[in-house]
TORLOBA-24969 format. One record per residue (C-alpha): residue number from 0; x negated, y, z negated. Coordinates in steps of 0.25 Angstrom, whole numbers, plus 5000, padded with zeros to 4 digits. Layout:
N
> num, px, py, pz
> NUM, X, Y, Z
...
//
This chain:
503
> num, px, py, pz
> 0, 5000, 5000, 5000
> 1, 4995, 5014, 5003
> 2, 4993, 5024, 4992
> 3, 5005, 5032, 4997
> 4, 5014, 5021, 4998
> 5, 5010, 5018, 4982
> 6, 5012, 5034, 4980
> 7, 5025, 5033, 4987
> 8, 5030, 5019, 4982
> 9, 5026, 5024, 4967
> 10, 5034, 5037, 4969
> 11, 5047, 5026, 4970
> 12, 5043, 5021, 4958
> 13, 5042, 5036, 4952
> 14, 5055, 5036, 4947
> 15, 5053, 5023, 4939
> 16, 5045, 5028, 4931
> 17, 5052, 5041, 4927
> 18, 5064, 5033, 4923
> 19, 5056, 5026, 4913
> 20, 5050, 5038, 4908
> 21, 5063, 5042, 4907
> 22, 5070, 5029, 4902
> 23, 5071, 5036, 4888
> 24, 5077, 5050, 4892
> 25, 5090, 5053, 4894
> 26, 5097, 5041, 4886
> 27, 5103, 5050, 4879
> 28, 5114, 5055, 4891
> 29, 5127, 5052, 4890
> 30, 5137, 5055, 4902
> 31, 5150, 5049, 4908
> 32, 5145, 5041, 4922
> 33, 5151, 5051, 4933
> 34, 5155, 5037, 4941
> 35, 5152, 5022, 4938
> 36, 5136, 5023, 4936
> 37, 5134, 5008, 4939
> 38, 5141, 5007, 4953
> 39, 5128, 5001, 4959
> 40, 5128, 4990, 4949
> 41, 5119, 4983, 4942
> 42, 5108, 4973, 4946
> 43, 5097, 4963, 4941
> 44, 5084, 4958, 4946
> 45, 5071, 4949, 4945
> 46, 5076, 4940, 4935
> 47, 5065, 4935, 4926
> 48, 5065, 4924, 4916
> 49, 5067, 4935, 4904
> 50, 5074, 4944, 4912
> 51, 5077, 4953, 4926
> 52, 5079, 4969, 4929
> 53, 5093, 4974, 4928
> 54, 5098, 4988, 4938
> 55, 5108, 4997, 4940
> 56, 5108, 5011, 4944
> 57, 5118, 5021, 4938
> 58, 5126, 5030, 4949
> 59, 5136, 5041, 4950
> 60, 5145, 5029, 4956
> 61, 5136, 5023, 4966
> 62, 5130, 5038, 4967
> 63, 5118, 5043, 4959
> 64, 5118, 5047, 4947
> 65, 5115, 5062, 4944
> 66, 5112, 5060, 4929
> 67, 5098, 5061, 4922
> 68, 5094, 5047, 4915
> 69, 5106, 5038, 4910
> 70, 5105, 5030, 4899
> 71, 5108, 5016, 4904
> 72, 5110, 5003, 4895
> 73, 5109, 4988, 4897
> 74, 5113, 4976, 4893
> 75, 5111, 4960, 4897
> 76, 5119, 4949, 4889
> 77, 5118, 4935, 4890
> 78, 5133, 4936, 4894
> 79, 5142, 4943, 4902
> 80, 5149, 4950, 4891
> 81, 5138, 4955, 4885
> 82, 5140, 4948, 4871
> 83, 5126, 4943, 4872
> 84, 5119, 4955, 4877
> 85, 5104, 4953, 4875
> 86, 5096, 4966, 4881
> 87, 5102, 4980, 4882
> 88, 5094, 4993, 4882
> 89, 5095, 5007, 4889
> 90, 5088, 5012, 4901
> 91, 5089, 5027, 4907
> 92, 5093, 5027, 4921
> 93, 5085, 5039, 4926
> 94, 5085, 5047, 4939
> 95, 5073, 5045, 4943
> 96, 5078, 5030, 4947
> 97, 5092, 5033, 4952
> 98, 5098, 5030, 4939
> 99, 5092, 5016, 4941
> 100, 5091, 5006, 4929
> 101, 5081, 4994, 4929
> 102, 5079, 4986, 4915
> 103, 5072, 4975, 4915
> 104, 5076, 4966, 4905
> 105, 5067, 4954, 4899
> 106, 5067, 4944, 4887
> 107, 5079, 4937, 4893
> 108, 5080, 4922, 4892
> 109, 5077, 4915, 4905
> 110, 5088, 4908, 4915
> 111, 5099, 4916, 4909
> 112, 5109, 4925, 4916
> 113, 5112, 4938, 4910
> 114, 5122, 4950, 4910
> 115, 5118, 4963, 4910
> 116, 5125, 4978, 4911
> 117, 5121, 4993, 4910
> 118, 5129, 5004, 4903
> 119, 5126, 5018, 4906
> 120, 5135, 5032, 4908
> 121, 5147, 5025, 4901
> 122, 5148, 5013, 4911
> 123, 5143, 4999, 4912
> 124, 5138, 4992, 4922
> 125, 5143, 4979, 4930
> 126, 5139, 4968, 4922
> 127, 5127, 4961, 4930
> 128, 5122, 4946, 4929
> 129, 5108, 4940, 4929
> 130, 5099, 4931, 4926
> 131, 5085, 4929, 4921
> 132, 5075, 4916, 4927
> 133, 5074, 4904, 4923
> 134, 5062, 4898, 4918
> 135, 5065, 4885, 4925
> 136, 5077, 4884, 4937
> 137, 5082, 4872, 4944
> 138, 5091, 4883, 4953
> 139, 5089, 4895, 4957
> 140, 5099, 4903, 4968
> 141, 5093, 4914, 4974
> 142, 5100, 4922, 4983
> 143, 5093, 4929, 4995
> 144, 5097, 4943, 5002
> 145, 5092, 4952, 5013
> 146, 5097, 4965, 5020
> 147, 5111, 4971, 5016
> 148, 5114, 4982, 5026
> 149, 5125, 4990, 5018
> 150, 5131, 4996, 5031
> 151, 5131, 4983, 5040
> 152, 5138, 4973, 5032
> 153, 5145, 4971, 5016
> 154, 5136, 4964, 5006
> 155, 5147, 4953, 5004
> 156, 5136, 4941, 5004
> 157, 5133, 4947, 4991
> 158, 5146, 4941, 4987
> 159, 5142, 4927, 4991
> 160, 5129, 4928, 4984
> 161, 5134, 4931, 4971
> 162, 5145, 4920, 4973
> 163, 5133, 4911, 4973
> 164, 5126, 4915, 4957
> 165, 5114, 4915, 4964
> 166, 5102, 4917, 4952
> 167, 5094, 4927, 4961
> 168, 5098, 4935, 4971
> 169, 5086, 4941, 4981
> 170, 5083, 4952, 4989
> 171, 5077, 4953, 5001
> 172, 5076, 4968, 5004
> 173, 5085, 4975, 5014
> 174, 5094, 4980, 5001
> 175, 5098, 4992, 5007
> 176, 5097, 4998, 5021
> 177, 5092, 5011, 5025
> 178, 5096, 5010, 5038
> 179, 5109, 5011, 5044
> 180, 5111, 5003, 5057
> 181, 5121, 5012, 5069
> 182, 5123, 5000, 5077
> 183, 5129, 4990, 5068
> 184, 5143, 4992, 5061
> 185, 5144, 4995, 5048
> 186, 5154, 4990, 5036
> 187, 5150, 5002, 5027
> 188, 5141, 5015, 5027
> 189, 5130, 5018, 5019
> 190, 5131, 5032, 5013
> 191, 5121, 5041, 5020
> 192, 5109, 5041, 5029
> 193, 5096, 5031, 5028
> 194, 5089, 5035, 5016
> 195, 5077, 5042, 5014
> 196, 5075, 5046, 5002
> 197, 5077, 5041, 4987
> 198, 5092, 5045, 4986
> 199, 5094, 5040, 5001
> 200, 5089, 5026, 4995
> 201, 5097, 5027, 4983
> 202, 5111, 5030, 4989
> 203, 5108, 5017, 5000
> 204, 5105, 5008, 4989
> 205, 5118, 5013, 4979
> 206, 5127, 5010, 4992
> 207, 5122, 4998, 4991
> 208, 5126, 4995, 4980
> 209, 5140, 4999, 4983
> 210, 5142, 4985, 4988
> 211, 5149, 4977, 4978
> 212, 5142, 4964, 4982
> 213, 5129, 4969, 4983
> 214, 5132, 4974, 4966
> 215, 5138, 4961, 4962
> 216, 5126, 4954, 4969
> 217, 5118, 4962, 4960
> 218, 5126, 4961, 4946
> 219, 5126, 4946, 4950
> 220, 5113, 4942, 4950
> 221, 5098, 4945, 4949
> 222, 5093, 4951, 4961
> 223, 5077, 4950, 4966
> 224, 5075, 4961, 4976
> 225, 5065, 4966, 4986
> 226, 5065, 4976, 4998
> 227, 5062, 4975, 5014
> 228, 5064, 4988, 5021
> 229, 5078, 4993, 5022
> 230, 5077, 4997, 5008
> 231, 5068, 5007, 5012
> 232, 5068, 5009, 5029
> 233, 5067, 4997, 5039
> 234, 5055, 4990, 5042
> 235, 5046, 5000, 5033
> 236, 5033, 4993, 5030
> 237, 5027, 4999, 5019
> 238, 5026, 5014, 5024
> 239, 5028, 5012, 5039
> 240, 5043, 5015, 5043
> 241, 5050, 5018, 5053
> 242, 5049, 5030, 5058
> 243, 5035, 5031, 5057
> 244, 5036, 5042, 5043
> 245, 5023, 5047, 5038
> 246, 5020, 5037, 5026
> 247, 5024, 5046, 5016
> 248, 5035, 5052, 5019
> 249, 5039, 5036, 5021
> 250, 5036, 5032, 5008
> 251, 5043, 5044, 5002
> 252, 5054, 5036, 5009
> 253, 5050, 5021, 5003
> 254, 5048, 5026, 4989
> 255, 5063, 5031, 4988
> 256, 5068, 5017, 4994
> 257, 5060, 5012, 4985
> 258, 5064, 5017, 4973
> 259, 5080, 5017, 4978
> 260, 5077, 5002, 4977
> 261, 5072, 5001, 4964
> 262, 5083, 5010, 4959
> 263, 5094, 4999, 4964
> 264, 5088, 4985, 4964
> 265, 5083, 4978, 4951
> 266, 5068, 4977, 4953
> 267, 5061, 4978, 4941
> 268, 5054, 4991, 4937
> 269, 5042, 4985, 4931
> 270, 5039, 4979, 4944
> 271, 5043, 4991, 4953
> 272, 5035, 5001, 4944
> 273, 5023, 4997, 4950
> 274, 5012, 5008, 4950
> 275, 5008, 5005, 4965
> 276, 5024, 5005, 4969
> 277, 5037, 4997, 4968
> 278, 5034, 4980, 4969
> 279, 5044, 4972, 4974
> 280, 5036, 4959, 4973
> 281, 5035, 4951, 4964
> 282, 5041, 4935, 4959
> 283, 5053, 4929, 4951
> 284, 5056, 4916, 4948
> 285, 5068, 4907, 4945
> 286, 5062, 4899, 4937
> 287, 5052, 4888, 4941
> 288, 5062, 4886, 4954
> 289, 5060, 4899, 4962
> 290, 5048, 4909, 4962
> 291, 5052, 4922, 4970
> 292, 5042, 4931, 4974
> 293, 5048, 4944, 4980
> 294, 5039, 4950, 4990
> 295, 5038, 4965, 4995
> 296, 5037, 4965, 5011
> 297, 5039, 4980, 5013
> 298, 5031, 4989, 5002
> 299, 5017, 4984, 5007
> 300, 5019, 4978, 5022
> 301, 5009, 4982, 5034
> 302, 5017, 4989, 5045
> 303, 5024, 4982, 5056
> 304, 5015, 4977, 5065
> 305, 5012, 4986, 5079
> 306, 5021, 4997, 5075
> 307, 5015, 5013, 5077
> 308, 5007, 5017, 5063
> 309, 5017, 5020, 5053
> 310, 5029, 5014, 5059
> 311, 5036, 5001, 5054
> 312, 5045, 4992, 5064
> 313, 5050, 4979, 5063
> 314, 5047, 4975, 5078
> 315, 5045, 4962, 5086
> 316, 5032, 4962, 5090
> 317, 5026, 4952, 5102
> 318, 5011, 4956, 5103
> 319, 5004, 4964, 5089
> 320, 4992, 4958, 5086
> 321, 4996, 4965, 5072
> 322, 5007, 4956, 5067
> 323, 4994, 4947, 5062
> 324, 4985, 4957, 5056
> 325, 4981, 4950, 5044
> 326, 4979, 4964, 5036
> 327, 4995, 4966, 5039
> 328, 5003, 4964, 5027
> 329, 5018, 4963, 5024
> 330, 5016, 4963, 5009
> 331, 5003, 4970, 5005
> 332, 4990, 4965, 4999
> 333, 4994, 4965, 4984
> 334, 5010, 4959, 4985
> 335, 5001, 4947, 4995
> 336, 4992, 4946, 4984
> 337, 5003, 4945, 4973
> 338, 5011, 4934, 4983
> 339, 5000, 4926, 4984
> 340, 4997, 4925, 4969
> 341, 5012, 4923, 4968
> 342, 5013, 4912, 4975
> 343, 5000, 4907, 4968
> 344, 5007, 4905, 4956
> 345, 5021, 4899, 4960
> 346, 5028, 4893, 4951
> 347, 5042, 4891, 4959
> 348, 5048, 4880, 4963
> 349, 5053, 4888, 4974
> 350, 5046, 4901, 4981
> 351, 5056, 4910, 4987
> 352, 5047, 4922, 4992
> 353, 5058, 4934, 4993
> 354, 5054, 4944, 5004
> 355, 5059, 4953, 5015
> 356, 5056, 4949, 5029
> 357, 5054, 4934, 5037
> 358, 5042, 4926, 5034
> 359, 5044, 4917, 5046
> 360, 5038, 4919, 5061
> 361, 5051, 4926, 5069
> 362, 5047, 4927, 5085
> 363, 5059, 4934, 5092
> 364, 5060, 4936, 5105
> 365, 5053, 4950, 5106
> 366, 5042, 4944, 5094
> 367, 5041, 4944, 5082
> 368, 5048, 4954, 5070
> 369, 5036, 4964, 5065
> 370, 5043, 4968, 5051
> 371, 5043, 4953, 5048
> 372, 5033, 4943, 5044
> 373, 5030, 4942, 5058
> 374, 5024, 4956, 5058
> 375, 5012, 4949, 5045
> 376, 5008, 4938, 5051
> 377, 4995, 4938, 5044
> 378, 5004, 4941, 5030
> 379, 5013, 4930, 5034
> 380, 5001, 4922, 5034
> 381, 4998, 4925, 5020
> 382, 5011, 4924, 5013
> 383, 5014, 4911, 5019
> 384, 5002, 4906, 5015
> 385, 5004, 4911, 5000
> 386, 5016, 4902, 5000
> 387, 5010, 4890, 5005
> 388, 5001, 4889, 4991
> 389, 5002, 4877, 4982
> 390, 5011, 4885, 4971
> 391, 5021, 4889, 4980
> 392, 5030, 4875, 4980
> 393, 5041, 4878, 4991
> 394, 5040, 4892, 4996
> 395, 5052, 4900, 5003
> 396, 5052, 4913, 5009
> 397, 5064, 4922, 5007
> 398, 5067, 4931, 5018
> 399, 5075, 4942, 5023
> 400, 5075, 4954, 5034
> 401, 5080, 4951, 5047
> 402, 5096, 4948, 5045
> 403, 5095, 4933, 5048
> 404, 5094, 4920, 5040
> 405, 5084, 4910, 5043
> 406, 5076, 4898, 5037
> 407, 5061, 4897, 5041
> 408, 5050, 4890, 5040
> 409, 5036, 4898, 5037
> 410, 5023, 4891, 5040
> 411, 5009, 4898, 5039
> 412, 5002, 4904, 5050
> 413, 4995, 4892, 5052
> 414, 5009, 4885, 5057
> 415, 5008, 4875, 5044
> 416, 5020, 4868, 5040
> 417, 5032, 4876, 5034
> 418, 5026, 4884, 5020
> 419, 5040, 4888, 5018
> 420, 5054, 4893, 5021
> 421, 5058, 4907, 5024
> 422, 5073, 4909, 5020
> 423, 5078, 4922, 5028
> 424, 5090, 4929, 5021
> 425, 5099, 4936, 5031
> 426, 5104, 4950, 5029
> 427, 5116, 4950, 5019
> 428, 5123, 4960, 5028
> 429, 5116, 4969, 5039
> 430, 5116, 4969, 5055
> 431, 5107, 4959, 5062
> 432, 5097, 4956, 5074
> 433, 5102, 4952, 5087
> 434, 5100, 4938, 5090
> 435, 5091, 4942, 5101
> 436, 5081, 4948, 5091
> 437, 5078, 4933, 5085
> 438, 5082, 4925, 5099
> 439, 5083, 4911, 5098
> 440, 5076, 4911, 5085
> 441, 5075, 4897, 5079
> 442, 5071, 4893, 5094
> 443, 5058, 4904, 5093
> 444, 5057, 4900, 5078
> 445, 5054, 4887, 5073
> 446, 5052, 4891, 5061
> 447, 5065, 4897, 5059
> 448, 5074, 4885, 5054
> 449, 5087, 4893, 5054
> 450, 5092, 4907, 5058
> 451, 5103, 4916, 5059
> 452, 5103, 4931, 5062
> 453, 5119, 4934, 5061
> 454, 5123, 4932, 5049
> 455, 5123, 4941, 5036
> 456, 5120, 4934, 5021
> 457, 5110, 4930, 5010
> 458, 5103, 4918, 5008
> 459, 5106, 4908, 4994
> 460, 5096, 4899, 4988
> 461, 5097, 4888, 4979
> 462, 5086, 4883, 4973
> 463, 5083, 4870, 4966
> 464, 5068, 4863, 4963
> 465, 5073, 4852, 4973
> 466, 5077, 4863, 4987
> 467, 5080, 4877, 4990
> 468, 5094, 4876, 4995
> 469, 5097, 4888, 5005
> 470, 5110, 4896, 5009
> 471, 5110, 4906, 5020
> 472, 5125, 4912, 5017
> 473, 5129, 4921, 5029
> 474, 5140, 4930, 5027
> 475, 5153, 4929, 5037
> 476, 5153, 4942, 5040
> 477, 5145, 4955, 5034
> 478, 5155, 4967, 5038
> 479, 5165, 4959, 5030
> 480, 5165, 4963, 5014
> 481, 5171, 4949, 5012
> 482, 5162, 4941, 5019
> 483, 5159, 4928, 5016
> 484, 5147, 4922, 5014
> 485, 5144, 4906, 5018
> 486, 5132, 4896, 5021
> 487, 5125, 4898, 5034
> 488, 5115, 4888, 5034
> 489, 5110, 4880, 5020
> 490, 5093, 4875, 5019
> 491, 5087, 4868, 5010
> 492, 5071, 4869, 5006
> 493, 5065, 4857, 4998
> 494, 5057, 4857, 4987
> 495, 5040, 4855, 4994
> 496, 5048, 4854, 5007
> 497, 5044, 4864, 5017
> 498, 5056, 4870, 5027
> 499, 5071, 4872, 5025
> 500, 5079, 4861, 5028
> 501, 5094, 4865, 5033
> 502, 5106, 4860, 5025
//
């Protein structure tokens, strides 16, 4: 990372710090809430065996809230009712963050689910459900999500997906758009012009949570969340963008999208805090069934291959002799080196690496895709061969970006056998490509075991010590509030044997 990049990054994380230093003042205020101040809801995140980080964010009814810091408390009971209430305590919802609230909460017992609420401004929260990790698992159901486009299409998988219980629910980044898209239809508007700035960022992520099955997924369960590009502009890489900006006037821009996303996810703030910027990466576990390392594929990537100085671009590319430079990265030196000593150490039954775009060699009929993995061969190389170490036992790659399902296989660069299985998430509800753009793409692919690129949904995993057992659940129609969502194809991975099997 540059040095202006880390100035940039740590002015996102400015405002953190002033609302601790102001976590003790203004406690004292006391004044009626002009509307409902917890109409974006309430979430939790990164479940840990002793505990996870709650959210919520006040607002003027969706709206921000023009007060000073507001005295906000909590509380998490071993029962819904709150008869059994083992932590409450008081945080100041401060300015600086939006109003934002994150308390991480430790000590817990481990493999329990908990209940938890806020009170603050004379209201109380929705009463949100989650869970800290087991020690030990014989199950684990994780959900998997990617790119929900507000305008394009209603979040009603969401309602499936909490239908399930899953014990996880994770994010693949695409959480907002930016964007808006002219040529598709659209089932509702966002509210103003592609954001900017840190109140632009902050009024696209509160409409977002005006859908209620995007809220109830979060009251639900815990949530593991990381970014891709929309959350900021699409296809930056680090500070290449679009429209070719000078780099700090783009990292004015990225620092405000961050921070925004900080202010309505629950990450945890001792981790985001970071003196060299905001970290996304980092591992969970579900016990010793499911290790989860949660990669960062935007923060610290190289520029797109072949694209004018500045600019990113997600392009097919035929003939650029820099789609293999080996000094090109999509993760940076120090999130490889922390991978790599990860994956050293696995303790996991099961590895389900979480990141943002796909893994597995796509050629389409105009070349390959240079936003992808495609565009890092040499990285590629690298992180495939981080999964083939002795520690990892059954490795599986959890992907999303480009709107489709599909089940891969991923070998080295050497053309080995299959090292592990890429599981790509479709968009929950957004446009996507023409067929033309993939062709006939099983028949180009041979690693690509299945694929649809029509369909809108999520991805739900069961996983015992014996098999992963894999849904891909496609929703009957997107522009529908009521739609329904059922099995499109079902896989199953078995324990130390490479490659998906369908059925």
């Amino acid at each position: 990372m540059t040095l202006l990049s880390r100035r940039a990054v740590m002015a996102a994380s400015t405002g953190l710090f002033f609302a601790r230093a102001t976590a003790t003042q203004g406690l004292e205020m006391r004044r009626a809430a002009p509307a409902y101040p917890f109409a974006l809801g309430v979430a939790s995140g990164d479940p840990a065996t002793d505990g996870f980080v709650l959210w919520t964010r006040l607002s003027a009814g969706g709206a921000s809230l023009d007060a000073p810091a507001v005295p906000v408390t909590y509380e998490v009971a071993e029962d819904e009712v709150f008869r059994r209430i083992v932590r409450r305590g008081r945080r100041a919802a401060s300015p600086a963050l939006g109003h934002a609230v994150h308390v991480e909460i430790e000590g817990l017992r481990p493999g329990r689910t908990y209940w938890y609420r806020f009170h603050a401004l004379g209201a109380v929260s929705p009463v949100g459900r989650t869970a800290t990790a087991p020690e030990r698992a014989t199950r684990a159901r994780i959900a998997v999500s990617s790119c929900q486009h507000f305008e394009l299409g209603w979040f009603c998988a969401y309602r499936d997906m909490v239908a399930a219980e899953p014990d996880l629910i994770v994010q693949l980044g695409d959480y907002i758009y930016e964007n808006s898209y002219a040529q598709f239809p659209k089932v509702r508007q966002f509210d103003g012009p592609e954001p900017v700035d840190l109140e632009g960022y902050r009024r696209r992520h509160a409409i977002y949570k005006s859908d209620p099955d995007l809220r109830e997924a979060h009251r639900q369960a815990p949530w593991v969340v990381t970014w891709d590009d929309h959350e900021v502009e699409n296809d930056y890489a680090d500070l290449a963008n679009l429209k070719g900006l000078d780099p700090a006037v783009f990292a004015r821009r990225r620092a405000a999208a961050y921070q925004a996303y900080f202010e309505h996810l629950p990450v945890r703030p001792s981790l985001w805090a970071q003196p060299g910027g905001p970290r996304l990466y980092r591992r969970l576990a579900w016990g010793d069934l499911v290790s989860l390392p949660v990669l960062d594929g935007r923060q610290y990537r190289s520029a797109q291959a072949c694209n004018p100085e500045g600019r990113s671009g997600n392009r097919p590319r035929h003939d650029c002799p820099a789609l293999a430079d080996p000094e090109r990265t999509m993760l940076g030196a120090a999130q490889e080196a922390w991978l790599d000593e990860t994956l050293k150490r696995e303790r996991g039954r099961w590895t389900l690496l979480a990141q943002q775009t796909v893994v597995a060699p796509i050629d389409t009929p105009e070349g390959v895709m240079s936003d992808q993995w495609d565009g890092y061969v040499a990285a590629r190389d690298r992180l495939l061969a981080g999964l083939t170490q002795p520690s990892v036992r059954n490795a599986v790659v959890l992907s999303g970006d480009i709107h489709a399902f599909m089940v891969n296989d991923l070998r080295t660069g050497a053309g080995e056998g299959v090292v592990a299985t890429e599981l790509v998430t479709t968009c929950l509800a957004a446009s996507h490509a023409p067929s033309s753009r993939y062709g006939q793409v099983r028949a180009r692919n041979p690693d690509v075991r299945f694929a649809d690129i029509e369909r809108s949904g999520y991805t739900l995993i069961e996983a015992t010590p014996d098999a992963l057992s894999v849904d891909l659940r496609a929703v009957s129609d997107q522009s529908d509030p009521q739609g329904i969502a059922q099995s499109l194809a079902r896989f199953t991975i078995e324990d130390q044997r490479k490659g998906a099997q369908a059925g």
